[in-house]
ROZA-613335 format. One line per field, with one value per residue: residue number from 1; residue in one letter; x negated, y, z of N, C-alpha, C, O, CB in turn. Coordinates in nm, 3 decimals. Atoms other than C-alpha are relative to their C-alpha. Glycine has a CB too. Layout:
<pts>
num: c(NUM, ...)
residu: c(a, ...)
nu: c(X, ...)
nv: c(Y, ...)
nw: c(Z, ...)
cau: c(X, ...)
cav: c(Y, ...)
caw: c(Z, ...)
cu: c(X, ...)
cv: c(Y, ...)
cw: c(Z, ...)
ou: c(X, ...)
ov: c(Y, ...)
ow: c(Z, ...)
cbu: c(X, ...)
cbv: c(Y, ...)
cbw: c(Z, ...)
</pts>
This chain:
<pts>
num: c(1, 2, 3, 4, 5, 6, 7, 8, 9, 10, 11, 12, 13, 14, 15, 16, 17, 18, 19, 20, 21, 22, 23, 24, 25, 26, 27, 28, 29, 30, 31, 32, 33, 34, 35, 36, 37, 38, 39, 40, 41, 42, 43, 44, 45, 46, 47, 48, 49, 50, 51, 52, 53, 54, 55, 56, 57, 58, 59, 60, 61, 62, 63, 64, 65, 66, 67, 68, 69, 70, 71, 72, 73, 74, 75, 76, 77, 78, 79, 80, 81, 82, 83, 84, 85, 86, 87, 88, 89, 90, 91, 92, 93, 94, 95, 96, 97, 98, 99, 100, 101, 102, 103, 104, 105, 106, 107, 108, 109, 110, 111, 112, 113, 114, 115, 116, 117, 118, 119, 120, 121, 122, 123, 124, 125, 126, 127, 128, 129, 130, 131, 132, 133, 134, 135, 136, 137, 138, 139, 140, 141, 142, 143, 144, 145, 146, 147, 148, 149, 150, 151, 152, 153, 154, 155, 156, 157, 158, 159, 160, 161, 162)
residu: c(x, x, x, x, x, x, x, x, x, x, x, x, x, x, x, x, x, x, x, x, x, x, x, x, x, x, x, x, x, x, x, x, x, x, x, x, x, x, x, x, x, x, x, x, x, x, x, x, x, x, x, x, x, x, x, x, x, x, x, x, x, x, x, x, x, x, x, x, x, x, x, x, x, x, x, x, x, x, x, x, x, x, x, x, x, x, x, x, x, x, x, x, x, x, x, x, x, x, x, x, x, x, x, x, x, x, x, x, x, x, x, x, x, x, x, x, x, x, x, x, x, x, x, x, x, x, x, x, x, x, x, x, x, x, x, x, x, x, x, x, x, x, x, x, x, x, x, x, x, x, x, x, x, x, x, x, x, x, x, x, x, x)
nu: c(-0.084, 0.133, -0.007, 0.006, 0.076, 0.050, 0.162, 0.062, 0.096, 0.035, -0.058, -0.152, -0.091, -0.070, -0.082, 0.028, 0.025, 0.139, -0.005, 0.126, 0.075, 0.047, 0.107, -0.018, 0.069, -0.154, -0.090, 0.017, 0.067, -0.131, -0.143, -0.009, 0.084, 0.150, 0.108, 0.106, 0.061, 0.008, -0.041, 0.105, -0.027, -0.116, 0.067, 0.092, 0.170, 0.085, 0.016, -0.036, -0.140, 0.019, -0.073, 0.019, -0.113, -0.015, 0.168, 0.093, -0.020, -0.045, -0.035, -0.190, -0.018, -0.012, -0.113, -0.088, -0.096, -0.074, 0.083, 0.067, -0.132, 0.077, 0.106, 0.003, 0.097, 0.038, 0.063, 0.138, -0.052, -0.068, 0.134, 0.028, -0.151, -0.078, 0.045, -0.067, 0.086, -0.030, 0.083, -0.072, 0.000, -0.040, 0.035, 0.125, 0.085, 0.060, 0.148, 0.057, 0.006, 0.047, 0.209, 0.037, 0.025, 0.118, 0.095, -0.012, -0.019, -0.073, -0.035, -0.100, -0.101, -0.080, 0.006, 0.021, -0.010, 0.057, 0.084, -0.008, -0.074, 0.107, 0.089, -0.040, -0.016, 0.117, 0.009, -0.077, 0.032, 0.089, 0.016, 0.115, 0.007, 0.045, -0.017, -0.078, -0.128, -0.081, 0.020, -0.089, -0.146, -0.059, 0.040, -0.095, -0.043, 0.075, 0.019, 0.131, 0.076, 0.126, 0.141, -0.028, 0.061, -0.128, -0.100, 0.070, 0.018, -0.144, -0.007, 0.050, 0.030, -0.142, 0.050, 0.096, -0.072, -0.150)
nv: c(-0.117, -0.140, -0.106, -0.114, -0.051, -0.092, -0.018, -0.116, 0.038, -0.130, -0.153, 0.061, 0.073, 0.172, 0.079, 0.113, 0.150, 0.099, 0.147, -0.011, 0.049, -0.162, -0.066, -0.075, 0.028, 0.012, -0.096, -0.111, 0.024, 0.002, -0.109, -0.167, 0.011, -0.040, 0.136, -0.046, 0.181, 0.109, 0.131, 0.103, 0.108, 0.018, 0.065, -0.104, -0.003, -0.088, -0.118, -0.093, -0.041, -0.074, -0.113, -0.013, -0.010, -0.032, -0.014, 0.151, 0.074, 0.123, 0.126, -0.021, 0.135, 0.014, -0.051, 0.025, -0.124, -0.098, -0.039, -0.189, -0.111, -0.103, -0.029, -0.120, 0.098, -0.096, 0.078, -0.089, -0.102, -0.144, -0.073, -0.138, -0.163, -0.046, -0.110, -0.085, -0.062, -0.004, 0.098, 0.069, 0.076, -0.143, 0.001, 0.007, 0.086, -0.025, -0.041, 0.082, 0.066, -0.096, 0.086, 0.149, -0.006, -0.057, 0.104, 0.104, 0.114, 0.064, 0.071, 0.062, -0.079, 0.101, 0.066, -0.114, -0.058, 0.028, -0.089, -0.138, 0.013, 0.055, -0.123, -0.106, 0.043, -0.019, -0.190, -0.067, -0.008, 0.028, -0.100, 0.045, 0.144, 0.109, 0.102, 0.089, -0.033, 0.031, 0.152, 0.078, -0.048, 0.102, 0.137, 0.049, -0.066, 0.041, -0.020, 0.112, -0.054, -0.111, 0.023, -0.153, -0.064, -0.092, -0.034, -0.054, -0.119, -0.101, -0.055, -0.132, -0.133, -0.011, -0.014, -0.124, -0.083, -0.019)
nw: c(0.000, -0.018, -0.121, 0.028, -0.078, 0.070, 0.009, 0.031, 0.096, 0.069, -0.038, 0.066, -0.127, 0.106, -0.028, 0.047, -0.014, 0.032, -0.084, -0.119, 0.045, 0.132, -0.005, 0.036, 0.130, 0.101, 0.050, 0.077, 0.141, 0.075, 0.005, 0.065, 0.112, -0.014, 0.004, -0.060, -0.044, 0.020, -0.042, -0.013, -0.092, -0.086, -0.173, -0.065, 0.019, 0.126, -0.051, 0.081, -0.033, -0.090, -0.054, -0.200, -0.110, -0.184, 0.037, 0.010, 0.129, -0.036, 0.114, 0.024, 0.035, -0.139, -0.078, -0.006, 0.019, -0.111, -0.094, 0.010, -0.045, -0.144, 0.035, 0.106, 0.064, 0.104, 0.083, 0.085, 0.102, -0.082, -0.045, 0.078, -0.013, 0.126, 0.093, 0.071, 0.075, 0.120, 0.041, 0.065, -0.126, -0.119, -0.126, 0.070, -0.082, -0.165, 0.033, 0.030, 0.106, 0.093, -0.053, 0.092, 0.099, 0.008, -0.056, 0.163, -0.077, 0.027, 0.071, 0.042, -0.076, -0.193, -0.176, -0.046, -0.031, -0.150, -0.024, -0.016, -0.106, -0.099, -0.060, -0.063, -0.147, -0.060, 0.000, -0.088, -0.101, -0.004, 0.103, 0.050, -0.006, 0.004, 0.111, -0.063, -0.050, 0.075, 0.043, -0.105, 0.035, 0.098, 0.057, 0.046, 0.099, 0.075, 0.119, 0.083, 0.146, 0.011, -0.098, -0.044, -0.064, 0.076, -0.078, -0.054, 0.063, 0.015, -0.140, -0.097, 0.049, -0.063, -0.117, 0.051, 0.044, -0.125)
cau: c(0.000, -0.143, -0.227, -0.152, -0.476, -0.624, -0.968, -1.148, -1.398, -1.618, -1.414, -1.051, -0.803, -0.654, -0.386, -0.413, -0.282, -0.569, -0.572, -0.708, -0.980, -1.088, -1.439, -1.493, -1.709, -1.378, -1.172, -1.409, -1.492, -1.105, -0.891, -1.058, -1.285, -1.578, -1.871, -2.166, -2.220, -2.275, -2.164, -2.456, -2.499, -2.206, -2.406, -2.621, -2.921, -2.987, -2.851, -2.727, -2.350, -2.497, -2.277, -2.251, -2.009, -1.983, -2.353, -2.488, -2.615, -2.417, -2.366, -1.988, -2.031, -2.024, -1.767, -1.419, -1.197, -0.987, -1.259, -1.355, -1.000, -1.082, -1.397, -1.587, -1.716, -1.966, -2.066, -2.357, -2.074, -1.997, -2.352, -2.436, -2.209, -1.911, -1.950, -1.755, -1.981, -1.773, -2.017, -1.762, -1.824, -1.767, -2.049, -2.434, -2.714, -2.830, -3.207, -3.270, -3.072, -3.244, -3.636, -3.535, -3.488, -3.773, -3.986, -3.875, -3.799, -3.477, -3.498, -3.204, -3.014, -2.858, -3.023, -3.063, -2.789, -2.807, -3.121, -3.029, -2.810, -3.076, -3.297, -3.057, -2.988, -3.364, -3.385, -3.115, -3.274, -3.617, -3.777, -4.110, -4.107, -4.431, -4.495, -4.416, -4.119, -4.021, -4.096, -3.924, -3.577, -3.561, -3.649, -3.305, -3.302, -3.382, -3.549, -3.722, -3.788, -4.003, -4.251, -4.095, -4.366, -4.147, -3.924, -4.143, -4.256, -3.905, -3.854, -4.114, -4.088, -3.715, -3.845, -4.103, -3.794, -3.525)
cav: c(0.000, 0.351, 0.616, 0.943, 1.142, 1.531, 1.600, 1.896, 1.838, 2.110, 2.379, 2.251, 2.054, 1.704, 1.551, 1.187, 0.810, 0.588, 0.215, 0.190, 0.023, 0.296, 0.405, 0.766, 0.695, 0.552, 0.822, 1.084, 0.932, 0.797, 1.036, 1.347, 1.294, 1.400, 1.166, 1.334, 1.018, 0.723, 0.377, 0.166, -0.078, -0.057, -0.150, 0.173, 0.059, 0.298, 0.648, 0.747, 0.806, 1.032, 1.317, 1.533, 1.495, 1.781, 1.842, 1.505, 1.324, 1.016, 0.678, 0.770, 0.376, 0.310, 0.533, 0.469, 0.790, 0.812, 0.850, 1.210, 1.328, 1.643, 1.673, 1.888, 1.693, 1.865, 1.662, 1.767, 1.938, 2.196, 2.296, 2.633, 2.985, 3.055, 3.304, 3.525, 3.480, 3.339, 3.021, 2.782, 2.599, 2.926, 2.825, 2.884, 2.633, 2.572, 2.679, 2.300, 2.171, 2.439, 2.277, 1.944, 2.068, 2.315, 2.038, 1.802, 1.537, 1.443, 1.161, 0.889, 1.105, 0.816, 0.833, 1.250, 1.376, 1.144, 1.253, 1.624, 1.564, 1.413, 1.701, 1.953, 1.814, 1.819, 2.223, 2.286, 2.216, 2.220, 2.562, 2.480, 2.060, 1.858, 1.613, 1.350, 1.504, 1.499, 1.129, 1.046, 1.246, 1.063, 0.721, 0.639, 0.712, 0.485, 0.573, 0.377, 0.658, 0.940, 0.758, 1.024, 1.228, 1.503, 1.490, 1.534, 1.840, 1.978, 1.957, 2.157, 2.446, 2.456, 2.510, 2.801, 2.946, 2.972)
caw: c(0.000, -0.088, 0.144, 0.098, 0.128, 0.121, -0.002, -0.014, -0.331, -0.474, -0.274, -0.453, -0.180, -0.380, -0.269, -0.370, -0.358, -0.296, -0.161, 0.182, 0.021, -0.259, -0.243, -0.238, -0.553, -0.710, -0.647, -0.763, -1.063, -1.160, -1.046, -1.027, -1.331, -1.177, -1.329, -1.186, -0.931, -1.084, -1.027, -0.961, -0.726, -0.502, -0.184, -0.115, -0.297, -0.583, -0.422, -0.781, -0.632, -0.378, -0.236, 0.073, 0.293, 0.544, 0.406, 0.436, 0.194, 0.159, -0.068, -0.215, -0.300, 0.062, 0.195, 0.231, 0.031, 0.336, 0.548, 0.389, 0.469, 0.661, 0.540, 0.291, -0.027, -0.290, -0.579, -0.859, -1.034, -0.742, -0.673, -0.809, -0.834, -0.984, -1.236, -1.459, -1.749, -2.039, -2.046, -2.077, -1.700, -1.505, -1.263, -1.330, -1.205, -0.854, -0.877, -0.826, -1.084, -1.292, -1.152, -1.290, -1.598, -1.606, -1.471, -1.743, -1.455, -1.625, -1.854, -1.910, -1.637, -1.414, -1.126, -1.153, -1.046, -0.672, -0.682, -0.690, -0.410, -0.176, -0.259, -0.170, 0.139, 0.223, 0.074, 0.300, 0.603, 0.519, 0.326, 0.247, 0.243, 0.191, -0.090, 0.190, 0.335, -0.042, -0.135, 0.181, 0.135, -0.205, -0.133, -0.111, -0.463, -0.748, -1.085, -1.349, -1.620, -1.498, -1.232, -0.997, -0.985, -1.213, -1.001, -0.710, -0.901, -0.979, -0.579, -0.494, -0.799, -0.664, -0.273, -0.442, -0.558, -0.290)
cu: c(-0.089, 0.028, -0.017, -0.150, -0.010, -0.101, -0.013, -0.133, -0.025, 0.080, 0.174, 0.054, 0.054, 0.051, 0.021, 0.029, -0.095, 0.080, -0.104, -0.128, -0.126, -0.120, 0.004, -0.075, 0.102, 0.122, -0.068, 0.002, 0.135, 0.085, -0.035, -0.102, -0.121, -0.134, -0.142, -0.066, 0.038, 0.025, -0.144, -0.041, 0.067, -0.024, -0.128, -0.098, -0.078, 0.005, 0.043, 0.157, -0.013, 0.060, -0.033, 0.149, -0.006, -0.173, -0.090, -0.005, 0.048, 0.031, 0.134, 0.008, 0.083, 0.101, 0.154, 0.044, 0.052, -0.092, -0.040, 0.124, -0.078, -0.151, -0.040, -0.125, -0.045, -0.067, -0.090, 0.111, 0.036, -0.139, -0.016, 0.074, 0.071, -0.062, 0.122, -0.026, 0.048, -0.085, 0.082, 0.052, 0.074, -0.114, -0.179, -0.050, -0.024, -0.154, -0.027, 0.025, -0.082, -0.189, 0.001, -0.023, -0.143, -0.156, -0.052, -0.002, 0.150, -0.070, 0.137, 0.100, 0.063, -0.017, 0.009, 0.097, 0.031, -0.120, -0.030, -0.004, -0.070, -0.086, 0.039, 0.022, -0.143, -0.074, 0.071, -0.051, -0.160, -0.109, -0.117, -0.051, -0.122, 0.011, 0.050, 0.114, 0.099, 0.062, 0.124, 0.139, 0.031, -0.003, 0.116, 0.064, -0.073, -0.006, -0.086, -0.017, -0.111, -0.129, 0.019, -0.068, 0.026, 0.081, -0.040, -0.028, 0.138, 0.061, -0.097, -0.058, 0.149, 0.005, -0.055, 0.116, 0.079, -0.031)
cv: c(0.125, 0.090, 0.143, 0.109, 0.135, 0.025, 0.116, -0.062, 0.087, 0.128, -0.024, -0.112, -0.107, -0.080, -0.163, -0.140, -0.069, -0.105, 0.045, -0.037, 0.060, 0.067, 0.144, 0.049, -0.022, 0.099, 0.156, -0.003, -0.061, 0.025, 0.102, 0.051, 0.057, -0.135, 0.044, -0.128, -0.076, -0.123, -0.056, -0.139, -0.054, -0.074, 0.094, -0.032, 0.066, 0.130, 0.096, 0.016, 0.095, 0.134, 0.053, 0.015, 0.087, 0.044, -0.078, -0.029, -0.136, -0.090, 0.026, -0.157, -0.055, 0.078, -0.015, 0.126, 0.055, 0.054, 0.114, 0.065, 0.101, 0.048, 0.074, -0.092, 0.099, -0.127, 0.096, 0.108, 0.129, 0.032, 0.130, 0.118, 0.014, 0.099, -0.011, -0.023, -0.025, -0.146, -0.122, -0.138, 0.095, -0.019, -0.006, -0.109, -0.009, 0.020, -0.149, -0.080, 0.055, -0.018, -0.080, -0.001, 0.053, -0.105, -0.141, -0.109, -0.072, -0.063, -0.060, 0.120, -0.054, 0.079, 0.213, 0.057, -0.061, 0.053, 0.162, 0.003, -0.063, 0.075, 0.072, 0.032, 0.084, 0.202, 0.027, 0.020, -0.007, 0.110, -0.040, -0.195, -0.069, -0.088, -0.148, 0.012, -0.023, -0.143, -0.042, 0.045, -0.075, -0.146, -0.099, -0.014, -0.085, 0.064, -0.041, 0.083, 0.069, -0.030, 0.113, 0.109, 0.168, 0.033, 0.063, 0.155, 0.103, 0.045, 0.102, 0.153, 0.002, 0.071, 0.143, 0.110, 0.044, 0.054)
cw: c(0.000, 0.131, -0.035, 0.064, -0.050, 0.033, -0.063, -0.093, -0.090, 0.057, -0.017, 0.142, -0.118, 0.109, -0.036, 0.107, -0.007, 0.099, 0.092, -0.005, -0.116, 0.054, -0.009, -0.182, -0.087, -0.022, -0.063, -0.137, -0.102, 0.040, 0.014, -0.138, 0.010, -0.034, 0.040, 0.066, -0.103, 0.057, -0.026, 0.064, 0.091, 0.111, 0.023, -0.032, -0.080, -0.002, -0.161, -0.016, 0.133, -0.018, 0.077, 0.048, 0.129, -0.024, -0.007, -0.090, 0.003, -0.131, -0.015, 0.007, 0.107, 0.066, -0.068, -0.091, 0.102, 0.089, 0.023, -0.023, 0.116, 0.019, -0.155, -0.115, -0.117, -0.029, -0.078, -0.075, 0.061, 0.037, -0.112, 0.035, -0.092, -0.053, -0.109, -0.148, -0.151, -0.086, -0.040, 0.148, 0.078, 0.116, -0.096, 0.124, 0.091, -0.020, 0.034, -0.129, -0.107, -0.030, -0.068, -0.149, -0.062, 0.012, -0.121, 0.112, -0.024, -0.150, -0.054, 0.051, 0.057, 0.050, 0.032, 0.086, 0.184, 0.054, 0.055, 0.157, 0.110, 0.032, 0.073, 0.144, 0.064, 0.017, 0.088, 0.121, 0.006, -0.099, -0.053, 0.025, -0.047, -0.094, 0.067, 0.030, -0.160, -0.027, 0.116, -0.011, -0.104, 0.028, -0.002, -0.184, -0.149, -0.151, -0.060, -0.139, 0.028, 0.134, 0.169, 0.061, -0.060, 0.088, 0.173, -0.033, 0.019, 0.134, 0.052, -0.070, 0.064, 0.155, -0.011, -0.028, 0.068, 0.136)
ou: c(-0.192, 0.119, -0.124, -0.162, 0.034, -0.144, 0.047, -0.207, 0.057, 0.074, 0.250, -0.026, 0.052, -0.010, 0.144, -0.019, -0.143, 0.172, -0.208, -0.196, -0.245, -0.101, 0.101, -0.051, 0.121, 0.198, -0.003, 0.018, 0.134, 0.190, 0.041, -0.123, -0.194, -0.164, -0.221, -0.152, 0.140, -0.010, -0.200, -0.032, 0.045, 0.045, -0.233, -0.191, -0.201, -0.077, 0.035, 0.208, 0.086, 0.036, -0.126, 0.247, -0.019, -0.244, -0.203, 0.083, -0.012, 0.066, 0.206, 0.098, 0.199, 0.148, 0.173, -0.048, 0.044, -0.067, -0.075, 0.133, -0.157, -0.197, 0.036, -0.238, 0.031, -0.124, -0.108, 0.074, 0.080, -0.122, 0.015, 0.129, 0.039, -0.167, 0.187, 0.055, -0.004, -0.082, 0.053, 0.145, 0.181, -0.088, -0.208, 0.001, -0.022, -0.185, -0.145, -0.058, -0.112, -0.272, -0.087, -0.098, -0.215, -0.266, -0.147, -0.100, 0.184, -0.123, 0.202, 0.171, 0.125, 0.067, 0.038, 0.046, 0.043, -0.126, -0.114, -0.093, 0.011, -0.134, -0.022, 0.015, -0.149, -0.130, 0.013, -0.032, -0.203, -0.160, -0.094, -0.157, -0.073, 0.127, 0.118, 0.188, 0.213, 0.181, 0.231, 0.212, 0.130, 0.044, 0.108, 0.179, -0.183, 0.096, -0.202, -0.048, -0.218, -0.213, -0.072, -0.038, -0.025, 0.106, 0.021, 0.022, 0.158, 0.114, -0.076, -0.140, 0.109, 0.089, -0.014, 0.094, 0.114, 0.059)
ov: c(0.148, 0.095, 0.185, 0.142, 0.156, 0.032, 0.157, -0.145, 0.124, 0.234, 0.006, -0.163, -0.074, -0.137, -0.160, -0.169, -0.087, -0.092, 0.109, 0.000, 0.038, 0.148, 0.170, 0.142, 0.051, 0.110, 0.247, 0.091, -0.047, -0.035, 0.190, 0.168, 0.091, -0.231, -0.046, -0.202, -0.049, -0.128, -0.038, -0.243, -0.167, -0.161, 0.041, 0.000, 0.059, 0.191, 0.218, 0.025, 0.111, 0.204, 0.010, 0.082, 0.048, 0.068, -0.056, -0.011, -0.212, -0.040, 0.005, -0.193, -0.093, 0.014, -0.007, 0.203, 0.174, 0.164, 0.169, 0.167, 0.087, 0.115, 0.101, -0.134, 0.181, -0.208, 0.215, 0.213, 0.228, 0.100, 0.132, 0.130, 0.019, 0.148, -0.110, 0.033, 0.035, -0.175, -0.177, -0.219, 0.074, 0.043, -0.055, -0.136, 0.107, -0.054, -0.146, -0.140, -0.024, 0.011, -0.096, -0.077, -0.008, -0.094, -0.200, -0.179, -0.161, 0.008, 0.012, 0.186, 0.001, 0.168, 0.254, 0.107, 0.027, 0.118, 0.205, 0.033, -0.077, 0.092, 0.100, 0.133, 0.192, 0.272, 0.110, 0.132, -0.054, 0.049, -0.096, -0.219, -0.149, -0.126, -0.227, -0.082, -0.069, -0.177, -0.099, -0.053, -0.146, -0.216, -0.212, -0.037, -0.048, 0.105, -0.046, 0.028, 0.048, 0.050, 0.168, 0.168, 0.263, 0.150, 0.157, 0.240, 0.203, 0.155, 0.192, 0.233, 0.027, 0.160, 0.232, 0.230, 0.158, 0.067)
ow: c(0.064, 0.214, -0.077, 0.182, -0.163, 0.148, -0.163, -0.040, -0.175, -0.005, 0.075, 0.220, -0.236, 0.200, -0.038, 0.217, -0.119, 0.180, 0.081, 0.091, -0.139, 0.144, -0.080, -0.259, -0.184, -0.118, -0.115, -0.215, -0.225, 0.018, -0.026, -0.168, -0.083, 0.037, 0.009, 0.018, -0.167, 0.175, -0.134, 0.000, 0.135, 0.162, 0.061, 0.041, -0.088, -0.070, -0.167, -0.127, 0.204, -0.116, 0.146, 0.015, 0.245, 0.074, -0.049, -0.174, 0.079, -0.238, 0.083, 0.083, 0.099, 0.160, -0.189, -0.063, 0.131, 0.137, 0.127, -0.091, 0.209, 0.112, -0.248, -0.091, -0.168, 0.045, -0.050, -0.126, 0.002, 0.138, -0.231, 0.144, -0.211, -0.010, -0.144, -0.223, -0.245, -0.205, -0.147, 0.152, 0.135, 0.219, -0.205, 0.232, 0.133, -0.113, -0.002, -0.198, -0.197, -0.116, -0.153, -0.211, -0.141, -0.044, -0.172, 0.088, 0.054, -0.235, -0.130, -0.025, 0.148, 0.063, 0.144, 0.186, 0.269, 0.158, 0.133, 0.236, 0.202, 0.144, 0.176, 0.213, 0.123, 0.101, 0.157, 0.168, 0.112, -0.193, -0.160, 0.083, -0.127, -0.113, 0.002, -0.001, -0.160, -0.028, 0.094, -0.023, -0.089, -0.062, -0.050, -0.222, -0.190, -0.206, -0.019, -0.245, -0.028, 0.177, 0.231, 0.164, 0.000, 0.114, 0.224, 0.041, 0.087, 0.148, 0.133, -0.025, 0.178, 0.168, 0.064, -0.009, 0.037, 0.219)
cbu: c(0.096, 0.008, -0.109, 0.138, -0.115, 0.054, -0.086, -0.038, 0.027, 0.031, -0.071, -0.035, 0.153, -0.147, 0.079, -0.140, 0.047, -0.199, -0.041, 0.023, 0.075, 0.141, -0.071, -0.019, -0.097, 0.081, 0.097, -0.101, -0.148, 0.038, 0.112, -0.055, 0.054, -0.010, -0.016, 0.037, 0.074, -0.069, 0.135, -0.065, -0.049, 0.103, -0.073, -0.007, -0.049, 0.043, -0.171, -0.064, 0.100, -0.122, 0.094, -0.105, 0.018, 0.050, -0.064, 0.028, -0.117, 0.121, -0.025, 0.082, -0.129, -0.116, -0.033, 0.035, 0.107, 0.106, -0.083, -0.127, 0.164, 0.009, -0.048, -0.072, 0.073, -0.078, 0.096, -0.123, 0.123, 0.129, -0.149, 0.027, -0.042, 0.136, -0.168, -0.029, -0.140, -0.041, -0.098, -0.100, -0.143, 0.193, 0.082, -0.094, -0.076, 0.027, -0.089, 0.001, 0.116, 0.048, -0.061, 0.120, 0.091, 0.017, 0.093, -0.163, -0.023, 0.126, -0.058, 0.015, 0.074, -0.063, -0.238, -0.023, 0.063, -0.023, -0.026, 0.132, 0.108, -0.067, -0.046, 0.087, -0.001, -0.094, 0.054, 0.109, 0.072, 0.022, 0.000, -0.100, 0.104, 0.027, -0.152, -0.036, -0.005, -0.045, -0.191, -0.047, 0.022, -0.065, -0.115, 0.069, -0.042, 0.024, 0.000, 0.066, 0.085, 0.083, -0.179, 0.078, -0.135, 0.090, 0.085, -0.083, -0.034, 0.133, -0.010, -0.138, -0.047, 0.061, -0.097, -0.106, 0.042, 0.078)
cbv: c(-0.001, 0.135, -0.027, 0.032, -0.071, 0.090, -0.112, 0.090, -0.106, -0.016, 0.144, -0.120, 0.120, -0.131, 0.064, 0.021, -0.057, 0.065, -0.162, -0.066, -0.077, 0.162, -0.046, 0.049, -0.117, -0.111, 0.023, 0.051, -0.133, -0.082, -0.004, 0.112, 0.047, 0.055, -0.073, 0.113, -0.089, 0.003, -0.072, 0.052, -0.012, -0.058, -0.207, 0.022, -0.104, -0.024, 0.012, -0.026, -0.139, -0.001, -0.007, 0.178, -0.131, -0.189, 0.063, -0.119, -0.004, 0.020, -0.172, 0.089, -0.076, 0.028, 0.151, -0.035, -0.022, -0.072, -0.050, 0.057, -0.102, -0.086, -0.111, 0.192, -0.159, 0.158, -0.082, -0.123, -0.053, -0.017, -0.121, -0.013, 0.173, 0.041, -0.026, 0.129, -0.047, 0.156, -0.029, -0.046, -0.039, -0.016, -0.149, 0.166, -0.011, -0.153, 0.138, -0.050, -0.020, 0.158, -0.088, -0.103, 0.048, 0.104, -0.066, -0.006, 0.044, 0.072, -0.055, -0.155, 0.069, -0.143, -0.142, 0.070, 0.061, -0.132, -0.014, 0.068, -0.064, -0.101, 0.082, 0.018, -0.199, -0.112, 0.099, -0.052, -0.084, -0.130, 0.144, 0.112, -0.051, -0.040, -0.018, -0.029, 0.180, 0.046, -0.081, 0.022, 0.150, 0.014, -0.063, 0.065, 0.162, -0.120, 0.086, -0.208, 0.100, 0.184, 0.075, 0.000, -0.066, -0.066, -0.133, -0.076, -0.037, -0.085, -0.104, -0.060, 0.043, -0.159, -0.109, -0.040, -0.026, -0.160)
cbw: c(0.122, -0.154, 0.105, 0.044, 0.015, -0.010, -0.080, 0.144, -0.060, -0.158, -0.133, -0.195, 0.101, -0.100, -0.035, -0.041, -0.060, 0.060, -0.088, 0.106, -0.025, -0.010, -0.084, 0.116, -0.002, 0.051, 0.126, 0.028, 0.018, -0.044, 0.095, 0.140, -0.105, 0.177, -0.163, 0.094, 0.148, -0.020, -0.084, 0.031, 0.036, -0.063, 0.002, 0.131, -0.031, -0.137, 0.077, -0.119, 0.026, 0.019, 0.033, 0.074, 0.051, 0.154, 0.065, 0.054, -0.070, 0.090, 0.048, -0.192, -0.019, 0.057, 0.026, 0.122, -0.074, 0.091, -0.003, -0.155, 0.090, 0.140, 0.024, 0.090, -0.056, 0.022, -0.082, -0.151, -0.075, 0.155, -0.008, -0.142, 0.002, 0.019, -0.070, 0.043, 0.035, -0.047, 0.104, -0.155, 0.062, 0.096, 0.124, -0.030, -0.010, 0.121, 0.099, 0.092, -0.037, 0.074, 0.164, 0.008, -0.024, 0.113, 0.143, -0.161, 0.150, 0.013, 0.033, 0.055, -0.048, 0.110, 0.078, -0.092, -0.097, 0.017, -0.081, -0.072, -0.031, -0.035, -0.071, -0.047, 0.022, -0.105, -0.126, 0.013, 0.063, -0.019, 0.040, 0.076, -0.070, 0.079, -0.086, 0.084, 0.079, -0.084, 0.027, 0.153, -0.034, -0.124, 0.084, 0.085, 0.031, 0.010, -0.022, -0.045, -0.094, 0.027, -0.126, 0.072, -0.002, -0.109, -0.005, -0.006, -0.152, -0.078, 0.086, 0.092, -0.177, 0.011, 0.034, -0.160, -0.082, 0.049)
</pts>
């Protein structure tokens, strides 16, 4: 039987039937059409369905939907600022997503945008971070294109910048 739930996601409130059972990974990704996370391993081992919940970074895989009733969920697609500008999103880059690129640490693009979302975490609470402190915030985080030492990189011109 469904359960009536409401989620705050990207700033927006959603009202939504889910099964008590419904990942929050499943309901971002087929009912509010956010594909940013990725489906991957559906047991917290690859970190490319990573969200925050409430500011955490968390496995959507792993969490229940109802669970982030009452809570505040930002995926890769709500990071940045609205904007006025006629671009066609309405929202410009977050100065990290804006590193990875600069950096050239996206490849395929799985695992990036969990990735993001692991950094940001770590920028948030952490202004000037360490090539360890980086490695270690990601290592929830798998990627088999760029060796992640790009990505490494893109964390700490991102840090330089903010």
């Amino acid at each position: 039987m469904k359960k009536l739930v409401q989620l705050n996601v990207n700033g927006d409130t959603h009202e939504l039937a889910v099964n008590p059972d419904e990942t929050l990974l499943g309901v971002l990704r087929n009912h509010l059409d956010l594909i940013g996370p990725k489906r991957g391993c559906d047991s917290g081992g690859c970190g490319c369905c990573t969200v925050h919940v409430d500011g955490k970074a968390v496995y959507s895989c792993m969490m229940y939907a109802v669970s982030a009733q009452d809570k505040n969920v930002v995926t890769i697609e709500g990071l940045g600022q609205n904007n006025d500008q006629g671009n066609g999103n309405g929202r410009e880059l977050d100065p990290l997503q804006q590193a990875f690129i600069d950096a050239g640490a996206v490849q395929c693009g799985y695992c990036t945008c969990g990735v993001i979302m692991a950094a940001k975490e770590l920028l948030d609470t952490v202004k000037n971070p360490d090539e360890d402190e980086i490695r270690h915030a990601i290592a929830g985080n798998l990627c088999r294109c760029t060796g992640y030492q790009k990505i490494v990189d893109a964390i700490k011109l991102a840090a330089a910048a903010v």
